[in-house]
Z-matrix of the N, CA and C atoms (Angstrom, degrees):
N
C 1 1.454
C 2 1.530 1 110.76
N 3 1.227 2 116.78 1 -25.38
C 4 1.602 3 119.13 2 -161.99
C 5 1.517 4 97.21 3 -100.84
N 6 1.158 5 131.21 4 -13.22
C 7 1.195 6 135.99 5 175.33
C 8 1.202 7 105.87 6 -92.15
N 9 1.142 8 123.18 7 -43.19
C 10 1.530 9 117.09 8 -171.79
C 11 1.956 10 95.67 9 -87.93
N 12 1.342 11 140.74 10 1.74
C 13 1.379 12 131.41 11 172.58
C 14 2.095 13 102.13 12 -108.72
N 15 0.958 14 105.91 13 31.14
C 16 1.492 15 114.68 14 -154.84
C 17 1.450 16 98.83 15 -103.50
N 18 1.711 17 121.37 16 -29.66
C 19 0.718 18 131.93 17 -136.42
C 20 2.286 19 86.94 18 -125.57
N 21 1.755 20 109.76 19 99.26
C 22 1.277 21 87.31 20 171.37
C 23 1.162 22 147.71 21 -37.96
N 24 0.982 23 106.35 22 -44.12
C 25 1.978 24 132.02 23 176.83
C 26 1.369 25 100.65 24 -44.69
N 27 1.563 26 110.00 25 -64.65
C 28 1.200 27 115.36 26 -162.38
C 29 2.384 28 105.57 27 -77.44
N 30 0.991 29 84.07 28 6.64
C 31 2.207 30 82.94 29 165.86
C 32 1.165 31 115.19 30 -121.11
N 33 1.512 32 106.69 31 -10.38
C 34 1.447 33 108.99 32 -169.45
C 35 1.675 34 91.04 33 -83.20
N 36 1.312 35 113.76 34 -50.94
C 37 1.376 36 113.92 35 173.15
C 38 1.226 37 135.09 36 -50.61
N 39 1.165 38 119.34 37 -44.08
C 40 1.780 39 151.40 38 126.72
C 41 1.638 40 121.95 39 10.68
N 42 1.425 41 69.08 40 -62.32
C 43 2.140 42 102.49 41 177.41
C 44 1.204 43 89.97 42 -57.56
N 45 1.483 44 103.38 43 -87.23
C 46 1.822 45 116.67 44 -166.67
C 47 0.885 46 114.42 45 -45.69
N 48 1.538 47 157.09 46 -23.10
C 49 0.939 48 143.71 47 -178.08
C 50 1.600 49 101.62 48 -79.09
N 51 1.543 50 111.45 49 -59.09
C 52 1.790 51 107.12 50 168.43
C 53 1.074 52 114.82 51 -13.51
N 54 1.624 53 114.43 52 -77.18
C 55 1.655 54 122.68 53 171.67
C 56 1.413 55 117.27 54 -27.48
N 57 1.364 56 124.77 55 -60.37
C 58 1.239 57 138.10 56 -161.65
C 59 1.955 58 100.22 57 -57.95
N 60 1.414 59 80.91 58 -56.90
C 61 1.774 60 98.52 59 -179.23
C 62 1.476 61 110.47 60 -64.72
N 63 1.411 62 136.23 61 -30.57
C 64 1.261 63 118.65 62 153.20
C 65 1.177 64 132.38 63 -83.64
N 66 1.103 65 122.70 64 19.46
C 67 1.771 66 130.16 65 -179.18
C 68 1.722 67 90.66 66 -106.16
N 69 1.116 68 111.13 67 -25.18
C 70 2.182 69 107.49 68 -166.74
C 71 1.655 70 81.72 69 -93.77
N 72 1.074 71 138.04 70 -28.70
C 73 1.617 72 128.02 71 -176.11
C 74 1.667 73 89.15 72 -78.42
N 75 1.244 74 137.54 73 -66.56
C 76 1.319 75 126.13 74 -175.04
C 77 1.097 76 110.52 75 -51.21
N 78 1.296 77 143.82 76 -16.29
C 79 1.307 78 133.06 77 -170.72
C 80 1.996 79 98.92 78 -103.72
N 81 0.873 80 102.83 79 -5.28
C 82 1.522 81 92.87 80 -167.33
C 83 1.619 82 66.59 81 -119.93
N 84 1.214 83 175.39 82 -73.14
C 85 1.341 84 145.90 83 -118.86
C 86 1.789 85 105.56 84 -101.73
N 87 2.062 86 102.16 85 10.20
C 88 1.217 87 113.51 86 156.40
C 89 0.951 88 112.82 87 -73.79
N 90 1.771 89 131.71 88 -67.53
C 91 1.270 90 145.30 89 -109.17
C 92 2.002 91 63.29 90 -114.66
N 93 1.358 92 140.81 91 -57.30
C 94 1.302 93 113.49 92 -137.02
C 95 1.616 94 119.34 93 -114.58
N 96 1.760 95 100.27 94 6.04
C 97 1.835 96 118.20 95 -177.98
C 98 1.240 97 93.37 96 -96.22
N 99 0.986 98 110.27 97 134.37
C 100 1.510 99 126.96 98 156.90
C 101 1.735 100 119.60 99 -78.83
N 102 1.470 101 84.53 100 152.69
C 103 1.973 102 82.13 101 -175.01
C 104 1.170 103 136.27 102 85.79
N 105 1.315 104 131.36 103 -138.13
C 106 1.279 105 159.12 104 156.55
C 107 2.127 106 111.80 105 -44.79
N 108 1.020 107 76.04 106 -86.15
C 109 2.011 108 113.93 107 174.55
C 110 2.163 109 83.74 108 -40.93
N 111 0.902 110 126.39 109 -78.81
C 112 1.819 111 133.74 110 -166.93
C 113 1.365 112 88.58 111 -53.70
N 114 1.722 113 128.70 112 -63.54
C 115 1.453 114 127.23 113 -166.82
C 116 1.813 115 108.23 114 -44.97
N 117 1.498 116 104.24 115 -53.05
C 118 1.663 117 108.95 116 -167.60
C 119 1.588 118 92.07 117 -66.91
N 120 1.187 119 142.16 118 -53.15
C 121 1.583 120 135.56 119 -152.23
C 122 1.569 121 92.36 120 -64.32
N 123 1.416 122 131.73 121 -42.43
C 124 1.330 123 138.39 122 172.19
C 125 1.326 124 113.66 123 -44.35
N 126 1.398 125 117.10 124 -61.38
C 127 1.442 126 115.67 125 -174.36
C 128 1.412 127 113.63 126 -96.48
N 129 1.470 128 114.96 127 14.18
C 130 1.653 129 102.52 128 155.42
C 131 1.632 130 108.37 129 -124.66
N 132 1.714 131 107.11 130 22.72
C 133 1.379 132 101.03 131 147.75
C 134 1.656 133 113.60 132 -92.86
N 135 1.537 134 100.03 133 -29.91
C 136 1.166 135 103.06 134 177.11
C 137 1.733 136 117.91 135 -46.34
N 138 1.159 137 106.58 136 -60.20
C 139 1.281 138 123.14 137 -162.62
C 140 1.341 139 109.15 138 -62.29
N 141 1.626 140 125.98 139 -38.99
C 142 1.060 141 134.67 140 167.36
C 143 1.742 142 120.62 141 -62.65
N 144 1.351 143 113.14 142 -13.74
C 145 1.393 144 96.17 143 162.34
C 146 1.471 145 94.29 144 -138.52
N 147 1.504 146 118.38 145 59.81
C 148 1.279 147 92.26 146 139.11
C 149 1.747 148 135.31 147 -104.51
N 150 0.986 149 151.08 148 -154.19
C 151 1.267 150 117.09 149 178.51
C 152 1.432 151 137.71 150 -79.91
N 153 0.829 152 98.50 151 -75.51
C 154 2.094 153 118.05 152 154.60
C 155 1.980 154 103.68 153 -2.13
N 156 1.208 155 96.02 154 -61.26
C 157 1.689 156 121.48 155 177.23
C 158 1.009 157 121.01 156 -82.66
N 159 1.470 158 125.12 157 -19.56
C 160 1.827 159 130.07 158 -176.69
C 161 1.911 160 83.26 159 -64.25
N 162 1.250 161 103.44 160 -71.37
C 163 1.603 162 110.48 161 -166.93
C 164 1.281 163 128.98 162 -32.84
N 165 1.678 164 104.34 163 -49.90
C 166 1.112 165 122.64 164 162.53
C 167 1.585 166 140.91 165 -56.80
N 168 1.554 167 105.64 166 -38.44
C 169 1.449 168 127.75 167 143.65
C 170 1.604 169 118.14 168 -31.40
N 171 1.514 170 97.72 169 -73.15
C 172 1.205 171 112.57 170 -165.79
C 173 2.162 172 105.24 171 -72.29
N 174 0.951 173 127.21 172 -16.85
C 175 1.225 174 142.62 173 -172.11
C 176 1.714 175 111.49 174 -88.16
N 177 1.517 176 97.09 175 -29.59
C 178 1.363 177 114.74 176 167.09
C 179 1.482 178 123.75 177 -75.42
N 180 1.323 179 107.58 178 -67.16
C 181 1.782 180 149.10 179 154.68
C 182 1.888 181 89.89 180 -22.96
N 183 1.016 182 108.38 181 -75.13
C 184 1.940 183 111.33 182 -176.48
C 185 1.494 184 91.03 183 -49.92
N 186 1.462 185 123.94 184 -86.87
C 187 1.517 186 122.65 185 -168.99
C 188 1.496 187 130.64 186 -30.01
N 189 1.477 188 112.56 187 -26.47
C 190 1.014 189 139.24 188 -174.81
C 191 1.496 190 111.68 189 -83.40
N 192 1.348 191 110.40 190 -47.69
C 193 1.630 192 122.69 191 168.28
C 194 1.441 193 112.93 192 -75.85
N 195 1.188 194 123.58 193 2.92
C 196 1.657 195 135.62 194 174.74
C 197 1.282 196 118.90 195 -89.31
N 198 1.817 197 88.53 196 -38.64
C 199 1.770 198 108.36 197 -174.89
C 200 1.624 199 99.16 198 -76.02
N 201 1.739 200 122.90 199 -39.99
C 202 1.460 201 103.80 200 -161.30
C 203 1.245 202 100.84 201 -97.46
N 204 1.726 203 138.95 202 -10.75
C 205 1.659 204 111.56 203 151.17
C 206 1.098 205 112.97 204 -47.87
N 207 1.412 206 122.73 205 -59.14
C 208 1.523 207 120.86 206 -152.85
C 209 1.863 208 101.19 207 -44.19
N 210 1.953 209 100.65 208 -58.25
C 211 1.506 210 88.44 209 -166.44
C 212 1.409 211 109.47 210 -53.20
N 213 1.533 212 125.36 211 -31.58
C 214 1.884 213 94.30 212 -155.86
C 215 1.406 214 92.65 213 -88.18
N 216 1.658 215 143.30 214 6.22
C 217 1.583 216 150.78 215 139.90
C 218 1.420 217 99.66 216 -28.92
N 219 1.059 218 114.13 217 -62.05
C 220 1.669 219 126.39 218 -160.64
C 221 1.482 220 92.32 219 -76.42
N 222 0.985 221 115.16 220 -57.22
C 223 1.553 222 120.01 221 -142.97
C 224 1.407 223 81.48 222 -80.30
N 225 1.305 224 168.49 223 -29.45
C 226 1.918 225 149.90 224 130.09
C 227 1.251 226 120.58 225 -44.84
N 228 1.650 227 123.88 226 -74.89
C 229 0.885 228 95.58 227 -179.92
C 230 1.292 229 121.88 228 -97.37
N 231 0.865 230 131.85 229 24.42
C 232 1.789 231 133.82 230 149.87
C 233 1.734 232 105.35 231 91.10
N 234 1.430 233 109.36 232 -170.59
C 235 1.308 234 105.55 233 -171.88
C 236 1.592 235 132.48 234 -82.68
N 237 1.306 236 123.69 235 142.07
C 238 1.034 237 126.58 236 167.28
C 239 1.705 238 146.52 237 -42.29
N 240 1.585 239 93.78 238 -31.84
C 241 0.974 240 116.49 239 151.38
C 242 1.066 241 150.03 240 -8.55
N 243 1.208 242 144.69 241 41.46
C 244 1.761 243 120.88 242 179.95
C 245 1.609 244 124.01 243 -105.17
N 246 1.424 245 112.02 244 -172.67
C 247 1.326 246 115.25 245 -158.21
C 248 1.621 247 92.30 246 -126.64
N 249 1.532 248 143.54 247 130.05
C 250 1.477 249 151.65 248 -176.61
C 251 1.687 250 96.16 249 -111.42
N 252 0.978 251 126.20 250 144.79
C 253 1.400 252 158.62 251 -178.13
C 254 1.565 253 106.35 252 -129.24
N 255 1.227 254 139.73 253 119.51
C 256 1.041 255 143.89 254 176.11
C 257 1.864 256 124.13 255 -124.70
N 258 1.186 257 109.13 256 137.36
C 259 1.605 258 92.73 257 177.20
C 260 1.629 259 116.82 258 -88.25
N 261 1.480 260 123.37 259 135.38
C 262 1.100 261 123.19 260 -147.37
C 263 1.796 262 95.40 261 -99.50
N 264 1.500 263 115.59 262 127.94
C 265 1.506 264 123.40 263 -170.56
C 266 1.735 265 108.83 264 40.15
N 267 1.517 266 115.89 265 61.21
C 268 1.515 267 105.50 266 -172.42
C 269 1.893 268 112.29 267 -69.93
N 270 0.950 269 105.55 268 -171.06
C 271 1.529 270 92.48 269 -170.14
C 272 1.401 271 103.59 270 -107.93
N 273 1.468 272 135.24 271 156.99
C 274 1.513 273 147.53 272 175.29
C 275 1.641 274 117.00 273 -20.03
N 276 1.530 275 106.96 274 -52.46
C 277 1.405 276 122.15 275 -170.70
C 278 1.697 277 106.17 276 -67.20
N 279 1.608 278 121.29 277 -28.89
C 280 1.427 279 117.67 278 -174.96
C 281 1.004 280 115.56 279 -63.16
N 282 1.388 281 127.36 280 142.53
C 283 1.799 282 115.21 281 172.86
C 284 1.474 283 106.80 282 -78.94
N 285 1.302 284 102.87 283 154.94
C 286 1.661 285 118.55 284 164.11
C 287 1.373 286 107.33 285 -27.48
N 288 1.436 287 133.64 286 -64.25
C 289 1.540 288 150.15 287 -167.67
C 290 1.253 289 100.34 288 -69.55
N 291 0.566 290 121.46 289 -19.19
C 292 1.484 291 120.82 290 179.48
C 293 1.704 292 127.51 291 -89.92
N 294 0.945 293 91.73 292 -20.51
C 295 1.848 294 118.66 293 -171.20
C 296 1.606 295 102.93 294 -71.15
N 297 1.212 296 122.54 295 -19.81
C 298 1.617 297 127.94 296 -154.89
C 299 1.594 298 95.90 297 -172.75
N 300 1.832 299 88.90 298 142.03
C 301 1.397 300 109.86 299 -165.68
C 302 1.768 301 88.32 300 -143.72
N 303 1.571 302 112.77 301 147.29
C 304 1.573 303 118.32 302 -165.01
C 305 0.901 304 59.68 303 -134.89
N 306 2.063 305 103.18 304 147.92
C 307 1.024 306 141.18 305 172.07
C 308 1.926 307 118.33 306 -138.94
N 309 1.090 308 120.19 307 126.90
C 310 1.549 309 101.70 308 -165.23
C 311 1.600 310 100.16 309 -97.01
N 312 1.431 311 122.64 310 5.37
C 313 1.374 312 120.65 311 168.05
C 314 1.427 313 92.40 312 -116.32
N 315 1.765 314 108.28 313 169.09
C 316 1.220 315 130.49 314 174.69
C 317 1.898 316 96.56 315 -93.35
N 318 1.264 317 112.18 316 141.40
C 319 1.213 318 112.77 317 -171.66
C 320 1.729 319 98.24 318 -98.53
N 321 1.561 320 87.25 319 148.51
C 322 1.453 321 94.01 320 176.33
C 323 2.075 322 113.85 321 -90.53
N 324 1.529 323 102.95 322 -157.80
C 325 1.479 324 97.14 323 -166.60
C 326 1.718 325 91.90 324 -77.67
N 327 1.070 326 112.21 325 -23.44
C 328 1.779 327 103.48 326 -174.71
C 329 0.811 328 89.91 327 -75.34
N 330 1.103 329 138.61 328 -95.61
C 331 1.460 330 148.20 329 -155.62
C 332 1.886 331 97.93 330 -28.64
N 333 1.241 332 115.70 331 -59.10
C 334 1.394 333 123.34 332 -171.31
C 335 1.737 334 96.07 333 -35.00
N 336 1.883 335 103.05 334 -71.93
C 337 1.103 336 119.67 335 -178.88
C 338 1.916 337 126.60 336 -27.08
N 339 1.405 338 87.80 337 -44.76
C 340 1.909 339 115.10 338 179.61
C 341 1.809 340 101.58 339 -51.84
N 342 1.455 341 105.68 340 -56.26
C 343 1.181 342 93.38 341 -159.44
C 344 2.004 343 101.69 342 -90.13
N 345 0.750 344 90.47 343 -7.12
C 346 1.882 345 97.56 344 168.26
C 347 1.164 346 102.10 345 -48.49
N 348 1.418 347 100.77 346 -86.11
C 349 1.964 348 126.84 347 -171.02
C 350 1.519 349 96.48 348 -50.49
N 351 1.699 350 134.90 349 -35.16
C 352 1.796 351 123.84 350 173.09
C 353 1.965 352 101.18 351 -62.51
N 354 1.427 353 103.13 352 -59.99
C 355 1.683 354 77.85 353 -167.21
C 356 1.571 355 106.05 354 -92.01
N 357 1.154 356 130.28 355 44.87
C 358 1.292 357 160.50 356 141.56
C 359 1.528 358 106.01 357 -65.85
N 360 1.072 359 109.29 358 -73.52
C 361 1.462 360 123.87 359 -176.61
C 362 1.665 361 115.18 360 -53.64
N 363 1.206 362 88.49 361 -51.00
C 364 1.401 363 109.78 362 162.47
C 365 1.329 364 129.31 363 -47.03
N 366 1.181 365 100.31 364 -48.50
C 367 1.468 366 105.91 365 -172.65
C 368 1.776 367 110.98 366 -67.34
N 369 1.864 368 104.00 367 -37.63
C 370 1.234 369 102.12 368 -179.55
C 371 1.366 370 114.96 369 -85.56
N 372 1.263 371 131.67 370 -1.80
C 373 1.314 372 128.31 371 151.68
C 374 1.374 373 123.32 372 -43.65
N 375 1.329 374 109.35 373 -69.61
C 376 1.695 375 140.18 374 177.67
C 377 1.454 376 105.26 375 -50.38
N 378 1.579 377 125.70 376 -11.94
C 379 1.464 378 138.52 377 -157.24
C 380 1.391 379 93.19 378 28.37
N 381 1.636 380 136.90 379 71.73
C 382 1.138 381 142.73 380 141.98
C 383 2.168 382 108.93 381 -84.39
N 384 1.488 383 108.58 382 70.39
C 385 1.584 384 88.97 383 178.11
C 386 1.073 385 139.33 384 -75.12
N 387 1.526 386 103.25 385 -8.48
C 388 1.694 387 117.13 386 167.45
C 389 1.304 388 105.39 387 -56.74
N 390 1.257 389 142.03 388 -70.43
C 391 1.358 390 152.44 389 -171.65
C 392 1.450 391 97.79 390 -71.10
N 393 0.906 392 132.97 391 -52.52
C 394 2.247 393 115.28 392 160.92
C 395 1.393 394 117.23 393 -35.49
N 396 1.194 395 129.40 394 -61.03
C 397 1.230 396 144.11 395 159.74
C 398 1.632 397 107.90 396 -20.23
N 399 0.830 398 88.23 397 -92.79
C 400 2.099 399 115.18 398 -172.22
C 401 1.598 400 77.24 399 -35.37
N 402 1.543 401 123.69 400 -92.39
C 403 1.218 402 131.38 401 -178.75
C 404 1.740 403 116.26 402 -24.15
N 405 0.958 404 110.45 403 -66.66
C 406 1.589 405 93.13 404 176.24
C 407 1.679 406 123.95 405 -64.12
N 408 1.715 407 107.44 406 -22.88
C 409 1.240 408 95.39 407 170.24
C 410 1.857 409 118.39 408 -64.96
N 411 1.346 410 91.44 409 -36.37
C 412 1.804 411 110.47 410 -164.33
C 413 1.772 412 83.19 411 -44.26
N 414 1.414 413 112.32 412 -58.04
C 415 1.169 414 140.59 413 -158.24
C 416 1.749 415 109.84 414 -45.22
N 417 1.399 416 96.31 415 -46.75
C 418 1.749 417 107.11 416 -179.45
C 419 1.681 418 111.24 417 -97.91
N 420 1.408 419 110.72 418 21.13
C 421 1.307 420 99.19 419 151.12
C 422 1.423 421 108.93 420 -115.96
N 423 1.406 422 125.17 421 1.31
C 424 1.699 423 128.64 422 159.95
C 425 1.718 424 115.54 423 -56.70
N 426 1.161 425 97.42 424 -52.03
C 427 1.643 426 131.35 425 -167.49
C 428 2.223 427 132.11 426 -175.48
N 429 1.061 428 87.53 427 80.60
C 430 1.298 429 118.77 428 167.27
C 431 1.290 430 129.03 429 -23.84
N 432 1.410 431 103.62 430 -42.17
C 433 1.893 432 126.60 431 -175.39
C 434 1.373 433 96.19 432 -104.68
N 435 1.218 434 136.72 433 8.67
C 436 1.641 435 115.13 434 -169.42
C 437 1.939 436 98.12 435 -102.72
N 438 2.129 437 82.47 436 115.60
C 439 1.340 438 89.66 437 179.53
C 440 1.568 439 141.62 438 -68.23
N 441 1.617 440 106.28 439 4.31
C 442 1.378 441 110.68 440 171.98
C 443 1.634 442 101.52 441 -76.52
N 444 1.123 443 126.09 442 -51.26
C 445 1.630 444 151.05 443 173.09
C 446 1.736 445 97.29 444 -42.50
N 447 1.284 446 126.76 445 -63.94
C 448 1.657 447 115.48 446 -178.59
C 449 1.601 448 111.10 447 -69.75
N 450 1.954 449 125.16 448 -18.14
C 451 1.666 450 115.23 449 176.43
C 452 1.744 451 88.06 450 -66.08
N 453 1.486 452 134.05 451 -50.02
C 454 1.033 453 114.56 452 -138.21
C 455 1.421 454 112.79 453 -70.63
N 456 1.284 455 93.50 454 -46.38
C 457 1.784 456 100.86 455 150.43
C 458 1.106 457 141.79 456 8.79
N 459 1.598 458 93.15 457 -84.85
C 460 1.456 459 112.38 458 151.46
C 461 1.153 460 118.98 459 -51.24
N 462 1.383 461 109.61 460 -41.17
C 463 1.519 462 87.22 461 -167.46
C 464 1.581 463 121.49 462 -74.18
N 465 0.929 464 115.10 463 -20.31
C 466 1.472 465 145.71 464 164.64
C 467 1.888 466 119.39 465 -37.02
N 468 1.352 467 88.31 466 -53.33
C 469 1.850 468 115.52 467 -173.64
C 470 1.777 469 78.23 468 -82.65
N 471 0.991 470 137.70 469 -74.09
C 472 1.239 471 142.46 470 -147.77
C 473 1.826 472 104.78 471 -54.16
N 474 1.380 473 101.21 472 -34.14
C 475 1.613 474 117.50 473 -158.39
C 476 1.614 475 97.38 474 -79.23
N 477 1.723 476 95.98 475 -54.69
C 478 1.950 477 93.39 476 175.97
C 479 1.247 478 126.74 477 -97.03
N 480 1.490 479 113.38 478 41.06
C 481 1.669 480 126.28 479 167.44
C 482 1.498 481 93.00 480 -110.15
């Protein structure tokens, strides 16, 4: 089933035929219900083609078949969405690729924290301490007590004495 709805063409068509197939049930639950139940199938075939409303139907009917590709679009390949991370004034030596990282989730405070303490690390590799600095401060208003975050610290004080 998911293979054979995978394919727009093949739901968009899908759709229309539904439509098609409930307009021949309204027309036959005209001509063959008695009562009440025969009267309504009558006057909402009626109503459905009369003019004013054919358009409108059909203007709906399209929008409607727009709305349920899109969801099962989404609902495979998932959202469009993403989240960019950028390095802020990076310095000459960084590459282009390097400058920006896409993420298709929003990162949480760990995660936030994770990549702090990486170009943290980084930074004191590169002996960039301007950008260690900034970074470990950014860093200790996330979390304050986190003891990977107070070695680097050190290592930091240790590096520019």
């Amino acid at each position: 089933m998911r293979k054979f709805l995978s394919n727009p063409k093949k739901l968009a068509v899908t759709i229309i035929l539904g439509l098609c197939m409930f307009h021949v049930f309204l027309w036959m639950g005209r001509m063959f219900l008695p009562g009440f139940v025969g009267e309504l199938c009558g006057k909402m075939q009626g109503l459905a083609f009369t003019p004013f409303f054919m358009e409108f139907f059909l203007i709906a009917f399209g929008f409607l078949v727009i709305l349920i590709i899109n969801h099962f679009r989404m609902k495979w390949e998932g959202s469009e969405l993403v989240y960019m991370e950028t390095v802020q004034d990076p310095p000459s030596s960084l590459d282009s690729k390097s400058r920006s990282i896409i993420l298709s989730e929003r990162q949480q405070h760990e995660d936030r924290m994770n990549v702090i303490l990486a170009a943290l690390e980084g930074s004191i590799t590169v002996k960039d301490f301007s950008q260690a600095n900034e970074l470990a401060n950014e860093a200790s208003e996330i979390d304050p007590h986190n003891k990977m975050l107070i070695l680097l610290k050190e290592k930091i004080n240790q590096s520019q004495s």
